[in-house]
DOLUMMAR-108894 format. One record per residue (C-alpha): x, y, z negated; chain; residue in three letters. Coordinates in pm, whole numbers. Each point is the difference from the previous one (the first is absolute). Layout:
! DOLUMMAR-108894
{atom {X Y Z} 'A' 'Ala'}
...
! end
This chain:
! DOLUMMAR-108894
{atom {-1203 1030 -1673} 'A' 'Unk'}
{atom {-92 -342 -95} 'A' 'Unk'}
{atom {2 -283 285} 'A' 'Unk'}
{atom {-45 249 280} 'A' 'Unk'}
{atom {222 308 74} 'A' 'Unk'}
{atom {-74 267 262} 'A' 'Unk'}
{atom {246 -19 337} 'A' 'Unk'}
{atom {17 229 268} 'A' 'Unk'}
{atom {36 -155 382} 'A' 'Unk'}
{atom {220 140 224} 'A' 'Unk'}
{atom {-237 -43 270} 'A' 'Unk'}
{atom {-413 99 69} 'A' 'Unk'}
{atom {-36 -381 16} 'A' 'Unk'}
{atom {-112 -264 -269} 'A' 'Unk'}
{atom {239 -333 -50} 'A' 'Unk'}
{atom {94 -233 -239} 'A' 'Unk'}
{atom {369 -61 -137} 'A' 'Unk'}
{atom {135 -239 -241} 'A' 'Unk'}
{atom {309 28 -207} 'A' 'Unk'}
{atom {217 -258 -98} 'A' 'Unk'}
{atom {351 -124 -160} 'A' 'Unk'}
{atom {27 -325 134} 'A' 'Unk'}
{atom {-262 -234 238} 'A' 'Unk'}
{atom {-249 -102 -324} 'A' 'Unk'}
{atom {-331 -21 248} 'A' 'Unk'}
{atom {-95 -276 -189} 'A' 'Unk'}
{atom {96 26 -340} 'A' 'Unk'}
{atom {-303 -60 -180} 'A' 'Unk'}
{atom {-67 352 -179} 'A' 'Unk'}
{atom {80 212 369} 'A' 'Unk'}
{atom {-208 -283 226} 'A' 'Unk'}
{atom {-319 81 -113} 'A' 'Unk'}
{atom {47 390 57} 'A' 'Unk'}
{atom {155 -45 328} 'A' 'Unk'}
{atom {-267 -279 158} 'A' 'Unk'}
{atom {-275 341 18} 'A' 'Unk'}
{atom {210 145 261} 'A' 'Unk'}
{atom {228 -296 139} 'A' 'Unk'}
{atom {-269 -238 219} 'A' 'Unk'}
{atom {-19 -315 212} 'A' 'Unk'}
{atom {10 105 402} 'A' 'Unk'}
{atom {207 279 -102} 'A' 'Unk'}
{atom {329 35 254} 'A' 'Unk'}
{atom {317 81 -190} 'A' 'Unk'}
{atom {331 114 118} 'A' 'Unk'}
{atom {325 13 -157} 'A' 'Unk'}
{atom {254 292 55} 'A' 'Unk'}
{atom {335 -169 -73} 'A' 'Unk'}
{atom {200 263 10} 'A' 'Unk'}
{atom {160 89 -335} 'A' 'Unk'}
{atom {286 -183 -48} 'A' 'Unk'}
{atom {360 140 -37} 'A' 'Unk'}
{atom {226 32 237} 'A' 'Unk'}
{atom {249 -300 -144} 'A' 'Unk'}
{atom {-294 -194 -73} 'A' 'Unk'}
{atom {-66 -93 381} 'A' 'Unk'}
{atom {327 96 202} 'A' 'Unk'}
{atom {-181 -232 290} 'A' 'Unk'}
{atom {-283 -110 143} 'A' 'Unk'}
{atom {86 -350 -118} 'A' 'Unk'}
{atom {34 34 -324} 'A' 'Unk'}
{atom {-364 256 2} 'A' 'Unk'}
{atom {-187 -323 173} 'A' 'Unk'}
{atom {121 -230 -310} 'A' 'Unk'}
{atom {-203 184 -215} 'A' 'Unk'}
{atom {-282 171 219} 'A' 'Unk'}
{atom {-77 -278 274} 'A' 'Unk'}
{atom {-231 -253 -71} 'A' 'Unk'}
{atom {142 -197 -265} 'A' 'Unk'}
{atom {198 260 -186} 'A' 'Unk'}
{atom {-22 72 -350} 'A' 'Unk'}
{atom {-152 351 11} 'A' 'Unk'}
{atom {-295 -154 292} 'A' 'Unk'}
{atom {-31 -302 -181} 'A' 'Unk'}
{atom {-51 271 -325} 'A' 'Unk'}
{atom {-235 228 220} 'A' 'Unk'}
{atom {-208 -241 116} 'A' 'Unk'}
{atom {-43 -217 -342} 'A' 'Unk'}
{atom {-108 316 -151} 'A' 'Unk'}
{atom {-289 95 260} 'A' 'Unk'}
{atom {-142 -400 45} 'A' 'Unk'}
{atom {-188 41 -292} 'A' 'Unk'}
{atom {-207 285 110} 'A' 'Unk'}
{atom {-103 -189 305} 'A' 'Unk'}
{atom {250 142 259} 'A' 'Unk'}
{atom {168 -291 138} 'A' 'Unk'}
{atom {380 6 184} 'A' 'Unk'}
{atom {-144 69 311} 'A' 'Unk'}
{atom {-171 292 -127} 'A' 'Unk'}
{atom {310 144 -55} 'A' 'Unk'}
{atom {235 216 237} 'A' 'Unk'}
{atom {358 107 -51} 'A' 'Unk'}
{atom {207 350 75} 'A' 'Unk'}
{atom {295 -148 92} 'A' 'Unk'}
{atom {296 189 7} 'A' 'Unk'}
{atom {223 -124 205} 'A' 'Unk'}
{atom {-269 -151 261} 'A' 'Unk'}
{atom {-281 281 34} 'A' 'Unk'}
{atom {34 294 203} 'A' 'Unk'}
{atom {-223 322 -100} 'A' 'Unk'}
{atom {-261 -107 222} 'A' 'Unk'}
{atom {-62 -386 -139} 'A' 'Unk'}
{atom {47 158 -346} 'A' 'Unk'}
{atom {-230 291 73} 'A' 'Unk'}
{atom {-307 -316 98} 'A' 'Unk'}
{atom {78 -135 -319} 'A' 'Unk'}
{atom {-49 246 -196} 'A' 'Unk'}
{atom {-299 158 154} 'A' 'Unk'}
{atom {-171 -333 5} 'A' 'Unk'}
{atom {25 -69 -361} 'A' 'Unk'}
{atom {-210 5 -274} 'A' 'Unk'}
{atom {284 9 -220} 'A' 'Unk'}
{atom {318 103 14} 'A' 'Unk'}
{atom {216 -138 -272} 'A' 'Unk'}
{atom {369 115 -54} 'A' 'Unk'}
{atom {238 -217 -208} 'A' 'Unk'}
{atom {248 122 -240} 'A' 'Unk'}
{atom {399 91 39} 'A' 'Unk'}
{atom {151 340 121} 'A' 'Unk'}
{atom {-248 284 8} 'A' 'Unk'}
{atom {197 242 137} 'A' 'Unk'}
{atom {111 -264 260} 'A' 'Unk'}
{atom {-350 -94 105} 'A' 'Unk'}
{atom {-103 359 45} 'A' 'Unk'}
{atom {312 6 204} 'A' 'Unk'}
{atom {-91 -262 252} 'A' 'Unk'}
{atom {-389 106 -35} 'A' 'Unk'}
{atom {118 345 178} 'A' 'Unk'}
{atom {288 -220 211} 'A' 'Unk'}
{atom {-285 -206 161} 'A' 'Unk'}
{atom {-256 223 53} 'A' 'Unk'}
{atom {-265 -85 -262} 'A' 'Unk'}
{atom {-63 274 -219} 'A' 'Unk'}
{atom {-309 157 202} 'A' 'Unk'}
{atom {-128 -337 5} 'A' 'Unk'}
{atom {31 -79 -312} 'A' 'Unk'}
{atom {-136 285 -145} 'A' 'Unk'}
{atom {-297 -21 227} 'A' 'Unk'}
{atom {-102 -374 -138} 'A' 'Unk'}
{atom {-254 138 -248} 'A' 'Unk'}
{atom {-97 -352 -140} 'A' 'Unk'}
{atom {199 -179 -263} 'A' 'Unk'}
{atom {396 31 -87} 'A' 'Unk'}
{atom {156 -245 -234} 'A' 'Unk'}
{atom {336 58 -92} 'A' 'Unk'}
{atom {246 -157 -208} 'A' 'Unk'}
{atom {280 175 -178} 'A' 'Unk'}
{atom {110 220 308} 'A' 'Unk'}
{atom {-288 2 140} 'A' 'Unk'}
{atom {-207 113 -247} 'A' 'Unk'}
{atom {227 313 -87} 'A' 'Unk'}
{atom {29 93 419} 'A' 'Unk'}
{atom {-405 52 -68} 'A' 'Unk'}
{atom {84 263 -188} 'A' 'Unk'}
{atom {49 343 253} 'A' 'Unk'}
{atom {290 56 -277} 'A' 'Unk'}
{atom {156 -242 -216} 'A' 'Unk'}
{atom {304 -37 -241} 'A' 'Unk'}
{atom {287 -313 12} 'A' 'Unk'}
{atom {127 -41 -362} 'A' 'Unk'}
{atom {356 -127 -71} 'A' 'Unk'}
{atom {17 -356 -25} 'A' 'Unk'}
{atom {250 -300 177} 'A' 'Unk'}
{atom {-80 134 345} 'A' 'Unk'}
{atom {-19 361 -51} 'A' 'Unk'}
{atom {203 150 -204} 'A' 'Unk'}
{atom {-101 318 -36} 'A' 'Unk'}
{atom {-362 190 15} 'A' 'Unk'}
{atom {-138 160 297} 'A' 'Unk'}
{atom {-332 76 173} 'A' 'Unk'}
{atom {-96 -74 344} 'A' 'Unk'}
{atom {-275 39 236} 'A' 'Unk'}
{atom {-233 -272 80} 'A' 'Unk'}
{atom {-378 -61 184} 'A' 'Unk'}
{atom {-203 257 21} 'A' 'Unk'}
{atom {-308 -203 -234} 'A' 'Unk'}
{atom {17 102 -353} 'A' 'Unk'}
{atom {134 313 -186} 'A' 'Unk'}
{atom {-74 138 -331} 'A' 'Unk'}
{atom {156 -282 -268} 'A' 'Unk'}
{atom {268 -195 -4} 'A' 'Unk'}
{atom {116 -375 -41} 'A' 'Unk'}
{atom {284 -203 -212} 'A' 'Unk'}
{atom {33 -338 163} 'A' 'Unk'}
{atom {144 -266 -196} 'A' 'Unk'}
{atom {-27 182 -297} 'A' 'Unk'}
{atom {162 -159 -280} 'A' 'Unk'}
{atom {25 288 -248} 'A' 'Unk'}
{atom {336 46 79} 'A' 'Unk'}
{atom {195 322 -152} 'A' 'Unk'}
{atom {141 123 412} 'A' 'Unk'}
{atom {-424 -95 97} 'A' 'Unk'}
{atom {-112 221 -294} 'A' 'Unk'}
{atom {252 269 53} 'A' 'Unk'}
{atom {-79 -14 399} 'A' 'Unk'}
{atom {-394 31 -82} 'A' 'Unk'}
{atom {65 281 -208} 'A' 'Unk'}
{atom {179 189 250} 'A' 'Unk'}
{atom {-243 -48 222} 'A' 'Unk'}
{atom {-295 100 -238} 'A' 'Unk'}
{atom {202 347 -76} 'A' 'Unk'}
{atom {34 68 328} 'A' 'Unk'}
{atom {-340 -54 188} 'A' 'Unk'}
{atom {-251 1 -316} 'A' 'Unk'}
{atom {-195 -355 124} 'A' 'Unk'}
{atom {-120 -303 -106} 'A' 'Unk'}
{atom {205 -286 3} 'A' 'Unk'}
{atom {-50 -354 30} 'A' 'Unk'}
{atom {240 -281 -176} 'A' 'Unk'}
{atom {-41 -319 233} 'A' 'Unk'}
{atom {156 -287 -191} 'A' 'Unk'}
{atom {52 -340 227} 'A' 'Unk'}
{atom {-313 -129 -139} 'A' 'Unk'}
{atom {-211 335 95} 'A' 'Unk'}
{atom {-174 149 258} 'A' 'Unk'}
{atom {-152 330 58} 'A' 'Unk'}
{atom {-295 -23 298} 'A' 'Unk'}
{atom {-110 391 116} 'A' 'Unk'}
{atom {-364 -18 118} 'A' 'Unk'}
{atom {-160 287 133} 'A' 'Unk'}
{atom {130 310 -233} 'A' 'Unk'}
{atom {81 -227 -273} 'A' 'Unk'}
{atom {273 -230 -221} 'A' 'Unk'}
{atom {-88 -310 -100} 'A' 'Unk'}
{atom {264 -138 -237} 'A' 'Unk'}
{atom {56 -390 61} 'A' 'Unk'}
{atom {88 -222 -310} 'A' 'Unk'}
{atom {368 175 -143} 'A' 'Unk'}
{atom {8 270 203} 'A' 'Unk'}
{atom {-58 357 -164} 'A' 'Unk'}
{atom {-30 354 -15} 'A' 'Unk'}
{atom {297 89 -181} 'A' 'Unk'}
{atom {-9 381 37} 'A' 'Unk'}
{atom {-308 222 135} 'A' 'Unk'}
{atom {-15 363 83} 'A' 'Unk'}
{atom {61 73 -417} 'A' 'Unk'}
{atom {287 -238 -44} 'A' 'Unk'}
{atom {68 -294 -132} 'A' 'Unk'}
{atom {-332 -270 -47} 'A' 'Unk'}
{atom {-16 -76 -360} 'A' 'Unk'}
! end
């Protein structure tokens, strides 16, 4: 397939999604792709909602991190300055704070929605908890997600074993994208391999390896494979 690979949407509607491993905006060989659809003026909001359970027991310790200030805003917002969307351009999903209806304006007034990385399963969880899936599938503009939130783009994705989860399991996540799958943080890793494998017997698709230094970004009905990302198997098998 080259560069590109053919997708299918899960909806009549055109968007555009990029796939991460970690928050690399601006590393220097993803920037450049990124900065044709990420623009000054643009509004972005961030759906902080993926954490695990033990991570945040309270609403004290969420605000160390997530309030102005915190590590993972501070890391948001350092990441989107130098596309020309400054801190005030920049709206939060709080958890703890936002009911469905201030979460609900946030998202719909966004030209962005970008959702950081932790517990997949977790931030589906809290996306169906608080209201937001109708919403958020209805945003048909630009999704960036890290980690977690890129595999929840996925209308079906898998969780391979590693220090959080130890076993392998697939879940359910947005409604956006179907038709290939995704390997965050791969690291070519014998329980990643086996995982991806198991997934490519069972459903026949592509599959995408996202190391922490990759990113995939789906535009229109295509792939577009960002610095070490790749297409590690396609309809055949394995890329060689």
């Amino acid at each position: 397939m080259g560069e590109f690979g053919k997708i299918v949407f899960a909806t009549a509607y055109v968007m555009i999604n990029i796939l991460m491993s970690r928050s690399h905006l601006i590393h220097p060989k993803i920037k450049p792709a990124l900065e044709t659809y990420i623009k000054p003026g643009m509004k972005v909001t961030a759906i902080c909602l993926s954490f695990f359970d033990s991570q945040y027991p309270t609403k004290e310790r969420y605000d160390l991190d997530y309030q102005k200030d915190g590590q993972y805003y501070v890391k948001i917002v350092e990441q989107l300055i130098p596309f020309g969307i400054p801190e005030k351009d920049i709206t939060w999903v709080h958890y703890f704070d936002d009911d469905q209806a201030d979460s609900i304006h946030k998202i719909a007034t966004a030209d962005i929605l970008f959702f950081p990385g932790g517990a997949p399963e977790r931030l589906m969880d809290r996306i169906h908890e608080k209201g937001l899936y109708d919403v958020i599938n209805k945003h048909q503009k630009i999704y960036i997600g890290v980690s977690a939130g890129a595999m929840i783009q996925l209308k079906h994705y898998h969780i391979s074993p590693d220090a959080d989860y130890p076993s392998f399991s697939y879940q359910e996540g947005l409604d956006l994208l179907t038709g290939f799958f995704v390997e965050v943080h791969y690291r070519r890793k014998k329980k990643q391999k086996s995982s991806m494998r198991r997934v490519f017997r069972a459903y026949k698709q592509p599959l995408y390896t996202i190391p922490d230094d990759g990113c995939l970004i789906v535009d229109h009905d295509k792939i577009k494979v960002i610095n070490t990302a790749k297409l590690y198997y396609e309809k055949q098998g394995v890329v060689r």
